[in-house]
N, C-alpha and C positions, 0 to 999 in steps of 0.2 A: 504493500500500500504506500502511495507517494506519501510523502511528507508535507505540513502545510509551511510556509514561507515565512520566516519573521525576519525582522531587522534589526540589529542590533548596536545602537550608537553608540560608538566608540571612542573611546577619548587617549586610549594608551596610558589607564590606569586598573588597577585592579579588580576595582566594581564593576567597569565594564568587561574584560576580559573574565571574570566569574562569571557576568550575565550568558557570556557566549558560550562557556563549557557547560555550564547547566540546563541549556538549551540545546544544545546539540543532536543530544539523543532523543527527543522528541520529536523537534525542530527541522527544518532545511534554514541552516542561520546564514546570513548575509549580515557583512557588514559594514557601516556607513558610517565615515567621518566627515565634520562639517568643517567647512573654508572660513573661518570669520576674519580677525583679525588678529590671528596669534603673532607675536613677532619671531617666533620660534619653530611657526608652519613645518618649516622641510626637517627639523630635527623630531618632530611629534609625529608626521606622518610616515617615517622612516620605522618610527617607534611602533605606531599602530599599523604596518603593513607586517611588521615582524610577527607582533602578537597574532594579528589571522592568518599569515601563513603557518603556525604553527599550531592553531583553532582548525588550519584545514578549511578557513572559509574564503568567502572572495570580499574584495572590499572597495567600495566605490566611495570617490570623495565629491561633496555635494559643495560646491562656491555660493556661497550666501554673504558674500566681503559686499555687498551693494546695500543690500538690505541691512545685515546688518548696522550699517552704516548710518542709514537711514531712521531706523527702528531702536536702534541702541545706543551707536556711542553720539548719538544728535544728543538724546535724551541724557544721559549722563552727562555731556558738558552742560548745556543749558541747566540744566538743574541746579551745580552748584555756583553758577552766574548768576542765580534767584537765588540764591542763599538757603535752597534746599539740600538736605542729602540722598540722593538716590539710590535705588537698589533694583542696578540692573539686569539681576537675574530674576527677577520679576515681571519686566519685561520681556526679557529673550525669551523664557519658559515658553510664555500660550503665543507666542507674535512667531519665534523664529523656531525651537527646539521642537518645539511637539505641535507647531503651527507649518512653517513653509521647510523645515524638514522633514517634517513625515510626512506630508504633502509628496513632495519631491522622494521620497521612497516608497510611498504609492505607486508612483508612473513607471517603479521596475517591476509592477505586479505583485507588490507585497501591501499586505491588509495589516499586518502587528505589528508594532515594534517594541522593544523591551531597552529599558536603561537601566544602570548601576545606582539609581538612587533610592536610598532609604525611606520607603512610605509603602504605605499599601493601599487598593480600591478592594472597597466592597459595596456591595447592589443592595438597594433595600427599595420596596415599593418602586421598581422598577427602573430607578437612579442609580446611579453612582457614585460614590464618596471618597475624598479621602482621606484615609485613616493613619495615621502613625505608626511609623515603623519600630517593630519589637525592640531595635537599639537606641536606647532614649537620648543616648551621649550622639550617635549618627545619625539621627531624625531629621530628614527633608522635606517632609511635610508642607512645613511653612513656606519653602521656595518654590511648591507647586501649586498653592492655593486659587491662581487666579485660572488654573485648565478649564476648561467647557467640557459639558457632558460630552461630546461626543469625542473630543481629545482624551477624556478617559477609556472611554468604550473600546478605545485602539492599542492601548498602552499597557503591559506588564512590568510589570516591578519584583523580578525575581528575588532582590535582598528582600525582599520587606519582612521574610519570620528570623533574620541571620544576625549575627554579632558579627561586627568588623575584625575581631580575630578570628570567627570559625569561617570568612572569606578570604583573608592570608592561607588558613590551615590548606584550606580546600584546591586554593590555584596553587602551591605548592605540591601538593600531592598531583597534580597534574602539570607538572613541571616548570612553571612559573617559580623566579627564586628571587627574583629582586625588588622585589615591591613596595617590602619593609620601611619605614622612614619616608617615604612619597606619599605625600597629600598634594592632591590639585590644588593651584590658586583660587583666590576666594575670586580672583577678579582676572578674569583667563586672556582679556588681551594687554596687559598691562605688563607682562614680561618681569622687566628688571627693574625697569621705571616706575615710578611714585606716583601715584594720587597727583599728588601736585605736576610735576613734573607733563604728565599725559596732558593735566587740564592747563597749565602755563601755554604750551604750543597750542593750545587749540580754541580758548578763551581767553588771549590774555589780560582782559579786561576784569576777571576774577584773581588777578595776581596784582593788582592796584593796591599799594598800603593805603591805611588809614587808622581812625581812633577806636581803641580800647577805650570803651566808658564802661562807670558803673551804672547801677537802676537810677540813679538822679541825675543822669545825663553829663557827670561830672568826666573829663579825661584822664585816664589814668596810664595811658601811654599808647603805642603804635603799632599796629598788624601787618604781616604781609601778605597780605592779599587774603579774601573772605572766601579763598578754594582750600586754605591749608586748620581749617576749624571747622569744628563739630561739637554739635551740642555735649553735655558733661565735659569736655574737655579740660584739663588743668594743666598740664605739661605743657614748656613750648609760648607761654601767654607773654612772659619776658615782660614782668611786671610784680611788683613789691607790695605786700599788704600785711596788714597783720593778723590777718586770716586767711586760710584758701581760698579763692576763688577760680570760678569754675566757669565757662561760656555759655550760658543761659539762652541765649537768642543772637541770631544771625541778622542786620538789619542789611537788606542787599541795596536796598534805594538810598539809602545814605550810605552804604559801604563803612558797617561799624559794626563791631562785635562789643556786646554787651554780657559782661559778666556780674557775677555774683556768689550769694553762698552757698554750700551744697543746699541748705533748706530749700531753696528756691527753685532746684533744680526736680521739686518734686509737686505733682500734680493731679487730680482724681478725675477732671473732666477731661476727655480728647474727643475731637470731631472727624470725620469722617468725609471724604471722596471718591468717588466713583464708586461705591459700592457694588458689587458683586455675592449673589445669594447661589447657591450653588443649587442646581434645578430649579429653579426659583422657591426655594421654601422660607418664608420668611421667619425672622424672629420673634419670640413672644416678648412682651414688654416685661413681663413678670418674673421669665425665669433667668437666675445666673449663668453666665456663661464664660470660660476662659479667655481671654482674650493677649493676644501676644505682641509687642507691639516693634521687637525684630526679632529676629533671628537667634539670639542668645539668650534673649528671655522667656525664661520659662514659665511666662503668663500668669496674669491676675483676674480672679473672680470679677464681673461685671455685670450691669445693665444694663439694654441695649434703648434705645428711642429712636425709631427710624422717622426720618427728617425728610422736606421735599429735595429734588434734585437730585437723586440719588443719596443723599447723604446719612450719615449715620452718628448721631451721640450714645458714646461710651462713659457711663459712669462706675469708677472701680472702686469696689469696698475698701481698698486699702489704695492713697496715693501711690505715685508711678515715676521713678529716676529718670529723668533724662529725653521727655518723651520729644523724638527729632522729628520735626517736618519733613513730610516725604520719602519716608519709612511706611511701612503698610504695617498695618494692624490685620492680623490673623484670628479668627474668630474659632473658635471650639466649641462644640457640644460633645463632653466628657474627651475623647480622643476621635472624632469627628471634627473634620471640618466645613465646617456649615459656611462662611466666608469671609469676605477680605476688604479694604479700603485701605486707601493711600491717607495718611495723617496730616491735616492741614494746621 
């Protein structure tokens, strides 16, 4: 009996290469690397043509350096030129990765694909969900929140019952041996260069100094440019007090960063843009719900008030450190996620 076709996106790291041997024997795997804008392309795809030649699969590389372009790194500069901080693997995900990449490995006659990342989907009332992967330290969850149902409906997530050690254990016994110590970049075209650095050539106008104030509008000395701060911040402010202070808010129309004390750096109400309810199921006003407001945080009890314009107020039982503009808020029912908005 033929085998049916899946795809398997490959990055030339471990998650993904496990994806493909555990698929194998079921599967007819194929595998697809994407072109964005690594600065390291010819040494990564040397990397992941090895790992399938040795998977025994075939492997096509898909050019999305336009799109991307368009889609991603437009959106990450311009962002921190408003004096927001962005998080552009929230956009890539549903826009580029599991949007006009698995698009584009459709048109080789393939209907699944499967990726290396930590989450899982499960069906309820005839939807799709996603669910939290068994490794709570490896949980990626939060960077797939904003898929569409039908971007799930296509998608396997073979880690999603696995500890990041028994995925070492497992691509070693099938002869992978170098893996150990390799974590992918948080931020995959950014190479060698910095944050800054990327966004100086490309906005230089977010690399303009100006005034460190405090809350009474007072000067307390000089920034270099409103692309090298983020909210919490304390390090690096290159300014004397007799208490810590911390960078509270980004002011991009005056090009002033505003600090303060940690106390101030905490907050109970946050708002909500572009909301996104996953099948459309909406929230109840009554019941508490998780709510995550990046990536490292491991969420606070809330209520929700959904607002016109898409928008949504979150009020959390317990104030919230740091909360950054332009970070998305991840929304939870128990280890469900029910949905997301951008934090204004």
């Amino acid at each position: 009996m033929e085998k049916q076709k899946i795809g398997i996106a490959m990055s030339g790291g471990v998650d993904s290469t496990a994806c493909a041997l555990l698929l194998r024997e079921a599967y007819e795997v194929h595998g697809f690397f994407m072109q964005l804008a690594q600065p390291d392309f010819s040494t990564q795809l040397d990397r992941v043509q090895n790992i399938a030649d040795k998977c025994n699969m075939p492997l096509q590389v898909i050019d999305l350096r336009d799109r991307f372009e368009e889609q991603v790194l437009h959106y990450f500069a311009t962002s921190y030129q408003s004096g927001i901080t962005p998080n552009p693997c929230m956009i890539c995900n549903p826009q580029i990765k599991f949007g006009l990449f698995m698009d584009a490995i459709q048109a080789f006659g393939i209907d699944r694909i499967a990726t290396g990342h930590y989450a899982n989907i499960t069906q309820r009332d005839g939807c799709f969900y996603l669910q939290q992967g068994e490794d709570e330290l490896k949980d990626q969850s939060y960077f797939l929140a904003r898929l569409s149902q039908q971007q799930l409906a296509r998608v396997e997530f073979p880690l999603a019952k696995m500890q990041k050690n028994e995925v070492y254990e497992f691509v070693e016994k099938n002869g992978f041996s170098d893996f150990r110590g390799e974590e992918s970049q948080d931020i995959c075209f950014l190479g060698a260069e910095s944050v800054g650095q990327f966004l100086k050539n490309r906005e230089p106008e977010s690399a303009k100094p100006g005034d460190i104030v405090n809350t009474a509008g007072e000067i307390l000395g000089k920034h270099t440019g409103i692309l090298n701060y983020t909210i919490g911040q304390r390090k690096g402010l290159g300014i004397s007090a007799p208490a810590p202070l911390y960078v509270i808010r980004i002011d991009a129309k005056k090009n002033r960063i505003i600090v303060g004390a940690n106390d101030e750096l905490f907050q109970e109400t946050v708002e909500l843009k572009d909301t996104q309810w996953n099948c459309d199921k909406l929230p109840t006003e009554e019941q508490f719900y998780r709510v995550r407001i990046r990536y490292g945080h491991r969420g606070g009890e809330a209520k929700l008030t959904l607002l016109q314009d898409n928008r949504c107020h979150v009020l959390f039982s317990e104030k919230q450190r740091a909360v950054t503009p332009g970070q998305f808020a991840v929304i939870y029912d128990q280890d469900i996620i029910l949905g997301s908005g951008e934090i204004i």
